[in-house]
BALOBA-1460 file (C-alpha; in Angstrom, 3 decimals):
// residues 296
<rec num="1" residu="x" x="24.104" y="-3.734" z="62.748"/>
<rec num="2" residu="x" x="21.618" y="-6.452" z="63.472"/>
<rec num="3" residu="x" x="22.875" y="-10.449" z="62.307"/>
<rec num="4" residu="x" x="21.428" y="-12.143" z="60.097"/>
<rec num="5" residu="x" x="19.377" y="-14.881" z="61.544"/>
<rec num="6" residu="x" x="17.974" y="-18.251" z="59.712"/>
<rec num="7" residu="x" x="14.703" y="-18.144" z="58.595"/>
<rec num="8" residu="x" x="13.830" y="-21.823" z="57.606"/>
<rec num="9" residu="x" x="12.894" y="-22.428" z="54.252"/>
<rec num="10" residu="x" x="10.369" y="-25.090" z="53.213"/>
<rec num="11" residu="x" x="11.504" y="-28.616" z="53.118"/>
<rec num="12" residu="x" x="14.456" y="-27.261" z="54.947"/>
<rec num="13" residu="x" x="16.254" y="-28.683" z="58.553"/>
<rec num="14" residu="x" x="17.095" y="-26.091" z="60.745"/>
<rec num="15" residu="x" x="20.582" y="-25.079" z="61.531"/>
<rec num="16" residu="x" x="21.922" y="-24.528" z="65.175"/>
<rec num="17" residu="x" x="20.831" y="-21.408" z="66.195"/>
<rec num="18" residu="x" x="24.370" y="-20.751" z="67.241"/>
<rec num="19" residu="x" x="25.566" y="-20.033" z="63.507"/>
<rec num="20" residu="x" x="24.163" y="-16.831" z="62.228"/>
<rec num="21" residu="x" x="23.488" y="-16.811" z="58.491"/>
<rec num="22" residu="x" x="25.397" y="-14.244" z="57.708"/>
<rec num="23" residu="x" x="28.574" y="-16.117" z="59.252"/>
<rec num="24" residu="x" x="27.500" y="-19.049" z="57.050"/>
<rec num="25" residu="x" x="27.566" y="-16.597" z="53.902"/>
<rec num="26" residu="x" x="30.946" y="-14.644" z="55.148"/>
<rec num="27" residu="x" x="32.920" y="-18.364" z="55.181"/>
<rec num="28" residu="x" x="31.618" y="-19.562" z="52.296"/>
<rec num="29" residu="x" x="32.893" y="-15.998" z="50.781"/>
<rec num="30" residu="x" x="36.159" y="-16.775" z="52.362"/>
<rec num="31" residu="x" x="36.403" y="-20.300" z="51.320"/>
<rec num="32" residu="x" x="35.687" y="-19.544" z="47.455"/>
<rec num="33" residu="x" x="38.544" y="-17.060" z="48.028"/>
<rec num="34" residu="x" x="41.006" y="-19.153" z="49.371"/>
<rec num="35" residu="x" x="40.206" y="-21.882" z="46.776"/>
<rec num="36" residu="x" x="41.086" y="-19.698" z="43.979"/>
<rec num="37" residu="x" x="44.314" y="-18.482" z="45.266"/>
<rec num="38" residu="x" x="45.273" y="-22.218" z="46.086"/>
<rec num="39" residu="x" x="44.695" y="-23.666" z="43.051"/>
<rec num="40" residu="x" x="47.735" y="-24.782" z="40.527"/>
<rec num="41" residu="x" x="48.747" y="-24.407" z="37.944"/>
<rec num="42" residu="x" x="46.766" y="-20.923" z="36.769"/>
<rec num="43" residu="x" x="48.106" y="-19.007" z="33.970"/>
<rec num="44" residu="x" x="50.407" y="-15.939" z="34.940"/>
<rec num="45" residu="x" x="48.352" y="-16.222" z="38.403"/>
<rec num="46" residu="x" x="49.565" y="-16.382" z="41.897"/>
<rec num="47" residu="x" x="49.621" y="-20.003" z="43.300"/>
<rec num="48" residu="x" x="51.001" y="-21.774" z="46.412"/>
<rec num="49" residu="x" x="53.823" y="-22.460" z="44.468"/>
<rec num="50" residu="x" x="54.528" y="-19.492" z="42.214"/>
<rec num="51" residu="x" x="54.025" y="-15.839" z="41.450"/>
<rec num="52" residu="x" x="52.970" y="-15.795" z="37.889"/>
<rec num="53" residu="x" x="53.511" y="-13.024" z="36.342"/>
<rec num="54" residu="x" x="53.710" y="-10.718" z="39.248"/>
<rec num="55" residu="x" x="56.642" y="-9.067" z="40.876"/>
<rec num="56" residu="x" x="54.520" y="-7.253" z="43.929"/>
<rec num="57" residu="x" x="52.345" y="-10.228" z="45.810"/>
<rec num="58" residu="x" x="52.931" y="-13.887" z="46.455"/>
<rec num="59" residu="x" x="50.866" y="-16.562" z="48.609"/>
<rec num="60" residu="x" x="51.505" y="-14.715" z="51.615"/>
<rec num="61" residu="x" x="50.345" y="-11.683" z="50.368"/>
<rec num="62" residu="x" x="47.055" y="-13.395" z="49.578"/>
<rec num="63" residu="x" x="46.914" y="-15.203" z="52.682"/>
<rec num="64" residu="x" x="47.119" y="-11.689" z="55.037"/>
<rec num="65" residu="x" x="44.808" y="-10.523" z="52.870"/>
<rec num="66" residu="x" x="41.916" y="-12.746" z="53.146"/>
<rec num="67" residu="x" x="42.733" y="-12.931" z="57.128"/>
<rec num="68" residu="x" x="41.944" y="-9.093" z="56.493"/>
<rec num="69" residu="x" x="39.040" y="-9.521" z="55.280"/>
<rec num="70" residu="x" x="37.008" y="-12.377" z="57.595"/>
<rec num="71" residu="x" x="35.109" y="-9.542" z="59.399"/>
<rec num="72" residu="x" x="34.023" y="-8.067" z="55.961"/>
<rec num="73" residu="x" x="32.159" y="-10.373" z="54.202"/>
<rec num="74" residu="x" x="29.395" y="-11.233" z="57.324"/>
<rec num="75" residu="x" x="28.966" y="-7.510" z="57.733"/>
<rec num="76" residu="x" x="28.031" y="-6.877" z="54.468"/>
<rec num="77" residu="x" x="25.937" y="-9.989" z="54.703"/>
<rec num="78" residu="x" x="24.321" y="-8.688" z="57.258"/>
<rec num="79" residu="x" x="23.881" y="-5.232" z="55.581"/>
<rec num="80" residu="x" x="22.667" y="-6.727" z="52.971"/>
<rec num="81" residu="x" x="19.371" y="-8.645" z="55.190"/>
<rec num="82" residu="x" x="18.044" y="-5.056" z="55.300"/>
<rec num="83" residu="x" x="17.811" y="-4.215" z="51.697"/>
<rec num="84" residu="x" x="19.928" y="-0.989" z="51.423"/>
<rec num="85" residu="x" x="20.407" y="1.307" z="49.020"/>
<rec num="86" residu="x" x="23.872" y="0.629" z="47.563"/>
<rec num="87" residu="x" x="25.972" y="3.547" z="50.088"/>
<rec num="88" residu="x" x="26.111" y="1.533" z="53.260"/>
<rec num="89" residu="x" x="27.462" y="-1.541" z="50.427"/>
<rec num="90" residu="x" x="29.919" y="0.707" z="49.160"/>
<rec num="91" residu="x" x="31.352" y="1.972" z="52.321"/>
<rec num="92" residu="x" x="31.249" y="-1.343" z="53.872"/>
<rec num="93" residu="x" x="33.603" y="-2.127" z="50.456"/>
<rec num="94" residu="x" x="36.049" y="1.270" z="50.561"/>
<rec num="95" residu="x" x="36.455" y="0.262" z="54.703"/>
<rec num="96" residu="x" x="37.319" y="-3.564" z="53.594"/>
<rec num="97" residu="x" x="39.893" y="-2.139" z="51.108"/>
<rec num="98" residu="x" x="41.891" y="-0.199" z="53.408"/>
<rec num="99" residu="x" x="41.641" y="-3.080" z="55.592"/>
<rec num="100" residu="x" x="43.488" y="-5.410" z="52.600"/>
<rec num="101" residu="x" x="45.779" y="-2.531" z="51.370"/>
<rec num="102" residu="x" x="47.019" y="-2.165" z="55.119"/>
<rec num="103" residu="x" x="47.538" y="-6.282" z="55.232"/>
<rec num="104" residu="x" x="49.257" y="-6.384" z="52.265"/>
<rec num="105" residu="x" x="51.503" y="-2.794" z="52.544"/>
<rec num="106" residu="x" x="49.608" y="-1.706" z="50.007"/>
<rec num="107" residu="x" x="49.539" y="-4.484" z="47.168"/>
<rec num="108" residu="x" x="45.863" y="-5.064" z="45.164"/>
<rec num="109" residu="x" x="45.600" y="-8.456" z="45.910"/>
<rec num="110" residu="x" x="41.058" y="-8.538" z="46.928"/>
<rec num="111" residu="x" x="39.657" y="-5.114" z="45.023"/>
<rec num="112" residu="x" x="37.430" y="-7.332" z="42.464"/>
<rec num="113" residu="x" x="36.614" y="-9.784" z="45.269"/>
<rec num="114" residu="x" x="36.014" y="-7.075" z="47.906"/>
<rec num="115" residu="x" x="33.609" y="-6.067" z="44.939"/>
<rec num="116" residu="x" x="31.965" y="-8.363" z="43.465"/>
<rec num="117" residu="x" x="31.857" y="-10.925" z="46.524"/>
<rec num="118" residu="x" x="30.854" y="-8.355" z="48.655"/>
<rec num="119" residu="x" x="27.255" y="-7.573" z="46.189"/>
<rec num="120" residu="x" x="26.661" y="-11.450" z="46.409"/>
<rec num="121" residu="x" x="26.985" y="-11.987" z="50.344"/>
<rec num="122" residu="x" x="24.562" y="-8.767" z="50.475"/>
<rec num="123" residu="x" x="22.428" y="-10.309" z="47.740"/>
<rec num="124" residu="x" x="22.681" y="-13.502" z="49.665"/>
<rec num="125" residu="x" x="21.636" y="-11.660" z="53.170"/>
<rec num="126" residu="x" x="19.098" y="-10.262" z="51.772"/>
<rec num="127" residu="x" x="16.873" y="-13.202" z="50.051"/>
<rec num="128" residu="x" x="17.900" y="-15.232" z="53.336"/>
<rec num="129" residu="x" x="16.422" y="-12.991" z="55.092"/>
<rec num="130" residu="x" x="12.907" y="-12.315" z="53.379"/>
<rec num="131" residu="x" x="12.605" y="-16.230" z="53.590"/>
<rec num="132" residu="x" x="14.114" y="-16.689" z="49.596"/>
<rec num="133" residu="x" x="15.865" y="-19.399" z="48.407"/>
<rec num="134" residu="x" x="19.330" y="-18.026" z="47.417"/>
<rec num="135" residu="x" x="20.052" y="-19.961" z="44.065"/>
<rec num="136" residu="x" x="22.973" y="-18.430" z="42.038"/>
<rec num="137" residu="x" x="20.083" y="-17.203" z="39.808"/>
<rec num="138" residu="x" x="18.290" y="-15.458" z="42.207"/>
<rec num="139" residu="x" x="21.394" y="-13.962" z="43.561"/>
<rec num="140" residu="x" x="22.733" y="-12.267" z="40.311"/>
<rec num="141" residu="x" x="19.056" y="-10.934" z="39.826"/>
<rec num="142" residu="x" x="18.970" y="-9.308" z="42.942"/>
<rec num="143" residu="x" x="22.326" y="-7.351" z="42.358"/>
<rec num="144" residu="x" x="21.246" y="-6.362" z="39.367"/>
<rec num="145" residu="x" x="17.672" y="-5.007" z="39.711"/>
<rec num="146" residu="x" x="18.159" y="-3.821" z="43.778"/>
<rec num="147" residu="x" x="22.088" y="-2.290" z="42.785"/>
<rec num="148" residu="x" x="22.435" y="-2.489" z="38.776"/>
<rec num="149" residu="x" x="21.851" y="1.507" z="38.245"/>
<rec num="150" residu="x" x="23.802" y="2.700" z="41.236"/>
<rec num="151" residu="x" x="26.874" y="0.348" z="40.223"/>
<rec num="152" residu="x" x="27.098" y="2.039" z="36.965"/>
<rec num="153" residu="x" x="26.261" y="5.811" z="38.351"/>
<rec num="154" residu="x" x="27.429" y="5.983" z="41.530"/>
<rec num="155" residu="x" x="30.449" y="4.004" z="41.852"/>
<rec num="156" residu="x" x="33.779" y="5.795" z="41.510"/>
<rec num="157" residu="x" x="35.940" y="2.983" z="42.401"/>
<rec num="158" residu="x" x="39.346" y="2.795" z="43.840"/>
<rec num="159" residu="x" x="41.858" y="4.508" z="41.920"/>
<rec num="160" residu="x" x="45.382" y="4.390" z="41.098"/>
<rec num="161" residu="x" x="48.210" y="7.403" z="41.750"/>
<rec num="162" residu="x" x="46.840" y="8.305" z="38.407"/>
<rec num="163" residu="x" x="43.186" y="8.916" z="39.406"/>
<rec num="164" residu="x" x="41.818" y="6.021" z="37.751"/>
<rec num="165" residu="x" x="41.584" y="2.485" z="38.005"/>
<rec num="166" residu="x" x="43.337" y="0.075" z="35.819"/>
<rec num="167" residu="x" x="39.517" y="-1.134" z="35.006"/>
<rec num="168" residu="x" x="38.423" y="2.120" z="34.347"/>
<rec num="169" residu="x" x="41.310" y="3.165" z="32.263"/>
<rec num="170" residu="x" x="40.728" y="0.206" z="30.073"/>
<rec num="171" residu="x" x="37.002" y="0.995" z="29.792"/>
<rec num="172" residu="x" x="38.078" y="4.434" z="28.862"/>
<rec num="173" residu="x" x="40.311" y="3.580" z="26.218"/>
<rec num="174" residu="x" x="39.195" y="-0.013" z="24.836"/>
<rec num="175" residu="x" x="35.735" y="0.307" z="25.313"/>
<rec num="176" residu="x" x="35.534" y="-3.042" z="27.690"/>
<rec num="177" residu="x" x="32.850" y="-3.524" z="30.134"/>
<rec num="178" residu="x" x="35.199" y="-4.678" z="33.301"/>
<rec num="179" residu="x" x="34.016" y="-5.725" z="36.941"/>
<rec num="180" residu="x" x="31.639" y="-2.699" z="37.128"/>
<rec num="181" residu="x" x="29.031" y="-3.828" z="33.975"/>
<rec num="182" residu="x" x="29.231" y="-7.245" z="34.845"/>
<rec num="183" residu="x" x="28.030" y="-6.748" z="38.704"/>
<rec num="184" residu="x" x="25.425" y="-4.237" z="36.826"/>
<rec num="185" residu="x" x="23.968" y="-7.020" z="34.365"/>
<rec num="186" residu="x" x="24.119" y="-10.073" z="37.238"/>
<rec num="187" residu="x" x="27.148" y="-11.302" z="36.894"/>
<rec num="188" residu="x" x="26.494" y="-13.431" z="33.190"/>
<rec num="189" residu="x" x="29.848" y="-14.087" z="32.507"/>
<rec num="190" residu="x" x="29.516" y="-16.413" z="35.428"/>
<rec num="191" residu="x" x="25.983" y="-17.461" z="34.747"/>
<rec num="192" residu="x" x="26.348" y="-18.209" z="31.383"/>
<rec num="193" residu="x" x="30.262" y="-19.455" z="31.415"/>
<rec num="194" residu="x" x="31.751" y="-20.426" z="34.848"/>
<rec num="195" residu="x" x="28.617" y="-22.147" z="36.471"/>
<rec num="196" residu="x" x="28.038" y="-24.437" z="33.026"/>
<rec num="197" residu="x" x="32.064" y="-24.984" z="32.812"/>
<rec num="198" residu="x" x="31.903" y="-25.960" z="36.625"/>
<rec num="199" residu="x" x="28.786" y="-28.438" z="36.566"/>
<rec num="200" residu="x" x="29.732" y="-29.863" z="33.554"/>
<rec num="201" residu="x" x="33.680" y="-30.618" z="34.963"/>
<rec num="202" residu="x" x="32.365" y="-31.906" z="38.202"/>
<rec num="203" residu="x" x="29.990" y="-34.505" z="36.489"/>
<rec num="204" residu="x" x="32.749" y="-35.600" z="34.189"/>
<rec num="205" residu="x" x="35.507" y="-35.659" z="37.130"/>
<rec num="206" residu="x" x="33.960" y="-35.684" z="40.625"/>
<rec num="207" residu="x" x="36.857" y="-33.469" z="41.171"/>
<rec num="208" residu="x" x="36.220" y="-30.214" z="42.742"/>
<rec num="209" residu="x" x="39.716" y="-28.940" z="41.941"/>
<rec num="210" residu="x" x="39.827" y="-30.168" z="38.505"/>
<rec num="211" residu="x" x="36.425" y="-28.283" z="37.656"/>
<rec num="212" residu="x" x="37.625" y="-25.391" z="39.067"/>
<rec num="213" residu="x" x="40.900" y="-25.334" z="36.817"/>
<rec num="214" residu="x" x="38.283" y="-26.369" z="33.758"/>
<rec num="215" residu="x" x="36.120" y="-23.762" z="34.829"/>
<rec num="216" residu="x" x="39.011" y="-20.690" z="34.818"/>
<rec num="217" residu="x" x="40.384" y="-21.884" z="31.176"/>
<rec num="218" residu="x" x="36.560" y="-21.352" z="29.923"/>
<rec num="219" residu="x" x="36.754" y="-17.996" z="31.533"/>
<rec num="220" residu="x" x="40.005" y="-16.790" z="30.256"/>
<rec num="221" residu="x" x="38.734" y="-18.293" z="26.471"/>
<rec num="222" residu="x" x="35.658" y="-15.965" z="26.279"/>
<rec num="223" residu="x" x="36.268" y="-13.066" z="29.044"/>
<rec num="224" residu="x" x="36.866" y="-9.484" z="27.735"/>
<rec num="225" residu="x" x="39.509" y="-9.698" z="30.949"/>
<rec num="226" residu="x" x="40.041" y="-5.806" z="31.562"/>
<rec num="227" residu="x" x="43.693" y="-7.103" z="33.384"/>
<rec num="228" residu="x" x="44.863" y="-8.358" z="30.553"/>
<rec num="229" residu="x" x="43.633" y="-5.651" z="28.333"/>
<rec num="230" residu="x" x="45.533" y="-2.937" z="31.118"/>
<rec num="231" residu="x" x="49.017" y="-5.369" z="30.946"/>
<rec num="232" residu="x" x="49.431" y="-6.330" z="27.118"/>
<rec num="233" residu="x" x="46.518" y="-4.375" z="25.195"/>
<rec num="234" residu="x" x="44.240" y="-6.378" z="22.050"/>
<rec num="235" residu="x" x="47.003" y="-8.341" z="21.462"/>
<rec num="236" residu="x" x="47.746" y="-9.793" z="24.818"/>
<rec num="237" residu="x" x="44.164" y="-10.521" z="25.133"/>
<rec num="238" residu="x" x="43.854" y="-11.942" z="22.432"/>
<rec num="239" residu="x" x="46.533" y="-14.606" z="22.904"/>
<rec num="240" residu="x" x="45.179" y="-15.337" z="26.289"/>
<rec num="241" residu="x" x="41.788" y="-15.951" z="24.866"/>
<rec num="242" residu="x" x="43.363" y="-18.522" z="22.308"/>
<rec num="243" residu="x" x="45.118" y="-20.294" z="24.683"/>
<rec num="244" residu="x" x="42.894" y="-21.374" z="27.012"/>
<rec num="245" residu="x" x="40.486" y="-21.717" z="23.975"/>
<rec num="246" residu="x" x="42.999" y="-24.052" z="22.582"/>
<rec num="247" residu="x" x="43.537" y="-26.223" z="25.760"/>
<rec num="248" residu="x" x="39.801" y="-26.652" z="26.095"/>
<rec num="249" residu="x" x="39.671" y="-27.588" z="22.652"/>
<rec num="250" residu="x" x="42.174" y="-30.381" z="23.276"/>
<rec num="251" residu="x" x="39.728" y="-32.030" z="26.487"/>
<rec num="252" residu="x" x="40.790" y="-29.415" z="29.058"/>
<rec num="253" residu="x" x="41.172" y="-31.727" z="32.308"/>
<rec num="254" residu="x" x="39.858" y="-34.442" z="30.917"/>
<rec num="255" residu="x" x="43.237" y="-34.761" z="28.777"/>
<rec num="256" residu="x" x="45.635" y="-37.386" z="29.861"/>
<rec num="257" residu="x" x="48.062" y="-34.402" z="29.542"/>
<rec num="258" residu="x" x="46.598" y="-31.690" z="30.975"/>
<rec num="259" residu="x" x="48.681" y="-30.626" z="33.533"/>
<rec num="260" residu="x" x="51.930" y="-30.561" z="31.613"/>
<rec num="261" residu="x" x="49.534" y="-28.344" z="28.770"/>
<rec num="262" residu="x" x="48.193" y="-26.052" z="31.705"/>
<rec num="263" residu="x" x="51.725" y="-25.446" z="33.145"/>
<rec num="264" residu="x" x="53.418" y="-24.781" z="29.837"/>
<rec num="265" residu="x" x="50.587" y="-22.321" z="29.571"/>
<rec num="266" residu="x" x="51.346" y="-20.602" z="32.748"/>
<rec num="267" residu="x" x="55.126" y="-20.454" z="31.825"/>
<rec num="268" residu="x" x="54.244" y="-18.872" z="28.517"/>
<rec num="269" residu="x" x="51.854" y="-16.183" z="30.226"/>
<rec num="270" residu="x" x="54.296" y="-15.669" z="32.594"/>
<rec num="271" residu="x" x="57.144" y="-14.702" z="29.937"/>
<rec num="272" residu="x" x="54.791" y="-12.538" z="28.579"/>
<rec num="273" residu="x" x="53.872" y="-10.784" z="31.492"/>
<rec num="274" residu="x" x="50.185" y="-11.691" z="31.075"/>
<rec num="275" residu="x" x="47.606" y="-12.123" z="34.203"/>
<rec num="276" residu="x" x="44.351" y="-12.657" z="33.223"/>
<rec num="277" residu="x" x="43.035" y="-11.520" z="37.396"/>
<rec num="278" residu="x" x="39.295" y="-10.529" z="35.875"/>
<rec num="279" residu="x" x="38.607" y="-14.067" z="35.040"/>
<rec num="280" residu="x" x="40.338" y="-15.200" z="38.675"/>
<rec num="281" residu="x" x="37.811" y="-13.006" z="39.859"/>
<rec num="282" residu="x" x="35.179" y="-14.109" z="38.070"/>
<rec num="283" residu="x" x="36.089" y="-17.759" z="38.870"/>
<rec num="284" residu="x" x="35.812" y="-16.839" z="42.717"/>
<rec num="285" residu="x" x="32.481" y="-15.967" z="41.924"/>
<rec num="286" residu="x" x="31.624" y="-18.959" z="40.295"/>
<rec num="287" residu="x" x="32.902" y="-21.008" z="43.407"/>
<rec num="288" residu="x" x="30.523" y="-18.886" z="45.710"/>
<rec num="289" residu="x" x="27.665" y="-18.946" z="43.484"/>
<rec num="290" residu="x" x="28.272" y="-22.964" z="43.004"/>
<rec num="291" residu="x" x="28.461" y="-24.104" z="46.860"/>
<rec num="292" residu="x" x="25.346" y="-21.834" z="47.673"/>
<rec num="293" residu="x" x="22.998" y="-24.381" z="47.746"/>
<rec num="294" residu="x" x="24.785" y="-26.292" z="50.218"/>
<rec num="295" residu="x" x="24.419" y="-23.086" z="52.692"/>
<rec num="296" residu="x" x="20.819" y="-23.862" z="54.081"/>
């Protein structure tokens, strides 16, 4: 598979020929990863410091995970810088997962990213490659009109010993739209709620971190999260959804208090067993999308 090279944009300084585009795309990938999984506190998530609400991963977990999958991410880039139809994506994806499930001895700790990350860096490769600017715009555009039909048709998905995936079970039986219809539509649960939660947090804060936590709350708040519909049904959703809603409602992170609110937060979700991973997902996109335009 050929690497992406740079092609320079307009207005643009040249990187060292040395660094491959695709690289660029597959750390950046990486980096959004490892960003999510390191920040504290998230409700009922796994942090450096805790496991949430789950019994079957920890930091560790995560960390052998995304060591799994450095090789992925610039392949599919690269992939991508060809304009494919989506079956070399998709086996790039099903060869990434066995790589994480033998990492992690079998734990689910990347499927969404492997997913959804995976469609951007080949989005990403691709407009990089035909001399495009990739904006976060752009981007979600491109998945959706090159990939959109084919995501919704063609894509079986990994499956539980059951024969379905938790996303797909919940689509089955509540109706939700999961990972799958929001690759399909361009990602607008990021465009429309994590990028706007992000800008807005970093412009109040300057903090990176802190807009990131901001940005996850507004997520959880307004997400149809498909993992929280699989562990605690309507209900459990719905309670998730009203308390991040509440703690944006009383400044978020720009609250004097808003650590000790976000941590009581995660102790309640963990009691209840809730782990709201589509909108951790979702926020790992929003960190990718965000940083693009510092990639050229």
């Amino acid at each position: 598979m050929p690497e992406l090279q740079r092609r320079v944009l307009p207005g643009q300084s040249a990187l060292p020929t040395t660094v491959p585009l695709a690289t660029r795309i597959g750390r950046l990938a990486i980096r959004s990863l490892y960003r999510e999984v390191a920040l504290a506190p998230k409700p009922g998530l796994v942090t450096p410091w805790g496991n949430g609400s789950h019994d079957d991963m920890d930091y560790a977990t995560f960390m052998r995970s995304l060591h799994a999958l450095r090789p992925y991410f610039p392949a599919i880039a690269a992939c991508g810088s060809e304009r494919p139809d989506f079956a070399p994506l998709r086996q790039l994806g099903i060869d990434a997962e066995a790589d994480m499930l033998l990492a992690t001895g079998g734990v689910n700790t990347h499927r969404g990213a492997i997913f959804n990350l995976g469609l951007l860096s080949a989005a990403a490769g691709c407009l990089l490659a035909e001399g495009d600017e990739p904006s976060a715009t752009a981007i979600c555009q491109l998945v959706r009109e090159q990939w959109g039909e084919a995501i919704l048709s063609g894509l079986s998905g990994a499956t539980d010993d059951a024969g379905l995936s938790h996303g797909l079970a919940v689509a089955q039986r509540y109706g939700a739209g999961g990972a799958r219809r929001e690759a399909a539509a361009g990602f607008p649960a990021a465009i429309e709620i994590g990028l706007p939660a992000y800008r807005a947090a970093l412009l109040a804060t300057g903090d990176a971190e802190l807009a990131a936590t901001q940005t996850l709350f507004a997520l959880i708040a307004e997400l149809e999260d498909t993992n929280l519909l699989w562990r605690a049904g309507p209900a459990g959703l719905a309670h998730a959804r009203r308390s991040a809603g509440d703690f944006l409602a009383a400044g978020g992170v720009l609250a004097a208090d808003w650590e000790q609110q976000a941590a009581a937060i995660d102790r309640d979700f963990s009691t209840r067993r809730l782990s709201p991973g589509g909108s951790a997902d979702l926020l790992g996109v929003t960190l990718f999308l965000a940083e693009l335009d510092g990639l050229l």
